[in-house]
C-alpha positions as CSV (number, residue, x, y, z in Angstrom):
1,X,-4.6,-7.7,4.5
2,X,-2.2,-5.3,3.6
3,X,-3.4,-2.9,0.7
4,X,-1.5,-3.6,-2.5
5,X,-2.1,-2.5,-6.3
6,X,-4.0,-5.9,-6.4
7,X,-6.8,-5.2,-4.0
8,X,-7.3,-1.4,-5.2
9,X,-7.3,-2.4,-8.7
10,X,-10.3,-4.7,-7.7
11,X,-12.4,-1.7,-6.9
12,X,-11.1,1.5,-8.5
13,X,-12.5,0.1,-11.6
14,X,-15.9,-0.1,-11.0
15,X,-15.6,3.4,-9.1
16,X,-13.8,5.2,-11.5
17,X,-17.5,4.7,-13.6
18,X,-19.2,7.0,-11.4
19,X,-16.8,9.3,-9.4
20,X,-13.3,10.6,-10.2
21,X,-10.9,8.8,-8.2
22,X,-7.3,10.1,-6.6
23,X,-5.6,7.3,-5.7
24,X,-2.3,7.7,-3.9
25,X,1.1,5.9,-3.9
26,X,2.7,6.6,-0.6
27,X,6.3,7.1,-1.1
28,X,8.3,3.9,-0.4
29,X,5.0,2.0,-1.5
30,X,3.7,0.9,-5.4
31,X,6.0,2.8,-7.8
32,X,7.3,6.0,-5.8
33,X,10.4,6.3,-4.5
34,X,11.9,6.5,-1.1
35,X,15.6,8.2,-0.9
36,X,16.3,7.6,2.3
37,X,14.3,4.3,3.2
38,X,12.1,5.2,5.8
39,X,8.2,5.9,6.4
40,X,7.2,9.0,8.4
41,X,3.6,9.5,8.8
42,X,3.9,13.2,9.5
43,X,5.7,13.4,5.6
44,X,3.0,11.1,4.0
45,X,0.3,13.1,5.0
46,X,2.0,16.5,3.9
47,X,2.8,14.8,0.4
48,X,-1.2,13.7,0.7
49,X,-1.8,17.2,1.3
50,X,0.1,18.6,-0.9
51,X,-1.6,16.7,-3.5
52,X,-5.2,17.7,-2.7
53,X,-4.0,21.6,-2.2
């Protein structure tokens, strides 16, 4: 089942009661953009850790 707003929605709720939550849209995925129309795992994990730096 591919992970969409839907399915996270169904949890992050109920999770967000107890614990903080930091939920990421992937560029190209949800809202974010993608310039150049492409995935690269090596960039999605530097934006990912840019985000938690």
């Amino acid at each position: 089942m591919p992970i969409t707003l839907a399915f996270v929605l169904l949890f992050t709720a109920k999770l967000s009661e107890q614990y903080r939550l930091i939920v990421v849209d992937l560029r190209g995925h949800g809202h974010s953009t993608n310039p150049q129309n492409k995935f690269i795992h090596r960039e999605a994990a530097s934006d990912v850790f840019l985000l938690l730096e």
